[in-house]
MIKOLKOL-419841 format. One record per residue (C-alpha): chain; y, x, z. Coordinates in pm, 1 decimal. Layout:
% residues N
+----+----------+----------+----------+
! ch !       yy !       xx !       zz !
+----+----------+----------+----------+
!  A !        Y !        X !        Z !
...
+----+----------+----------+----------+
//
This chain:
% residues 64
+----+----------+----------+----------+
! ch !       yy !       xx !       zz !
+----+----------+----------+----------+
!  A !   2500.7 !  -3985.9 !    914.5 !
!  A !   2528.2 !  -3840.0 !    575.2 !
!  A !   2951.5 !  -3797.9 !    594.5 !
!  A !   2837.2 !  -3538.1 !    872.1 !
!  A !   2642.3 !  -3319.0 !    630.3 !
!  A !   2881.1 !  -3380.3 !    345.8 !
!  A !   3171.1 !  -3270.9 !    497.9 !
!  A !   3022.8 !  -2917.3 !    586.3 !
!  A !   2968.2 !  -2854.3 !    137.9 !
!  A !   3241.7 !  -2704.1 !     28.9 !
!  A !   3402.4 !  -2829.2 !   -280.9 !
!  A !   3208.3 !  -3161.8 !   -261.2 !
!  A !   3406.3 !  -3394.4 !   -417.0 !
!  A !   3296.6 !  -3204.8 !   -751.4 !
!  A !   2962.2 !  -3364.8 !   -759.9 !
!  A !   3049.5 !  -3717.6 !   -837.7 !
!  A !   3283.7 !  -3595.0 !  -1137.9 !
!  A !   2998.2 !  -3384.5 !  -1260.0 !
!  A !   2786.5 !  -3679.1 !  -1238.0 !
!  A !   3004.0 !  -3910.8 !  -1428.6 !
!  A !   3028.9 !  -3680.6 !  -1701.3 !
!  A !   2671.7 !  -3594.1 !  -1706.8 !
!  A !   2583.5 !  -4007.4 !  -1711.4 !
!  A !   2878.9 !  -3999.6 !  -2005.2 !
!  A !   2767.2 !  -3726.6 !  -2205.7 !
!  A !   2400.7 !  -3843.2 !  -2241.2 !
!  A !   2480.8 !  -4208.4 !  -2326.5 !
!  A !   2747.8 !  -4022.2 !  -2606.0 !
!  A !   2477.1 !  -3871.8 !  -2741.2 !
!  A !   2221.4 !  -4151.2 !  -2734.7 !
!  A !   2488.4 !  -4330.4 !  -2920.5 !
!  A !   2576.6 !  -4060.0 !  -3210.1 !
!  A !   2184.8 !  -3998.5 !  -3265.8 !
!  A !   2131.9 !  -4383.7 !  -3318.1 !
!  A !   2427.4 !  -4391.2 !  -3567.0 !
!  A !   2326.5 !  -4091.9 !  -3801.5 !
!  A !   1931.9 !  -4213.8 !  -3749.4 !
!  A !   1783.2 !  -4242.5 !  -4106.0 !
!  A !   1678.4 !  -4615.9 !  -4196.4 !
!  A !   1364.3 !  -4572.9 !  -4340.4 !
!  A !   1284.9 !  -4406.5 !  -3984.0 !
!  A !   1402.4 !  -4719.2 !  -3790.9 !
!  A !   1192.3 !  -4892.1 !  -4036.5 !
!  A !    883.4 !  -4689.0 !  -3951.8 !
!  A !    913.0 !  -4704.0 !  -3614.4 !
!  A !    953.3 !  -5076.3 !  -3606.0 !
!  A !    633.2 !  -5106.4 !  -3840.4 !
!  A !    433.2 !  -4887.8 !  -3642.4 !
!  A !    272.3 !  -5143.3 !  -3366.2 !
!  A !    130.4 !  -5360.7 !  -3675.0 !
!  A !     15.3 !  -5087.6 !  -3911.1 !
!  A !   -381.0 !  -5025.2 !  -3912.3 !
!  A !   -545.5 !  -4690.3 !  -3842.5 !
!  A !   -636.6 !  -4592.4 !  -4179.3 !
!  A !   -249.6 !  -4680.7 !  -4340.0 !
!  A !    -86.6 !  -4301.6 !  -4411.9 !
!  A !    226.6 !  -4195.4 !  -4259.9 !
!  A !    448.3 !  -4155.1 !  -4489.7 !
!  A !    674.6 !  -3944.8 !  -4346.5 !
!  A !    710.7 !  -3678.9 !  -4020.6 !
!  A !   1065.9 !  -3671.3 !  -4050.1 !
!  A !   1240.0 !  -3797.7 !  -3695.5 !
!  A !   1604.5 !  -3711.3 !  -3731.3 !
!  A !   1755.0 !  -3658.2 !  -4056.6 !
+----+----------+----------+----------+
//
C-alpha cells in the first residue's frame, strides 16, 4: 500500500541515506562526549542516588 505513495516522492531514495547518517552522527557524538567527559563528573553523577539532601554539590560543571 505504502510502495503506491512512495513511488509518487520524488527523489525518495534520499531519505533512508539521510536517516543512516542522522542515526550515525548522533551515536558519533554520544561517543566523543563520553570520551572527553571529566571524571570527577562521572563520579558525581554515579554518587548522586546515595548522597543525602543536605550534602553540597560540589561542582555545576557538566562538560569540561
Amino acid at each position: 500500500m505504502f510502495k503506491y505513495y512512495f513511488e509518487g516522492i520524488k527523489n525518495v531514495e534520499i531519505f533512508p541515506i539521510i536517516s543512516l547518517i542522522i542515526f550515525f552522527t548522533f551515536f558519533l557524538g554520544m561517543i566523543v562526549w563520553l570520551l572527553v567527559m571529566k571524571k570527577s563528573y562521572v563520579d558525581k553523577m554515579k554518587n548522586m542516588p546515595l548522597q543525602s539532601e543536605d550534602e553540597p554539590n560540589e561542582s555545576k560543571s557538566f562538560l569540561l
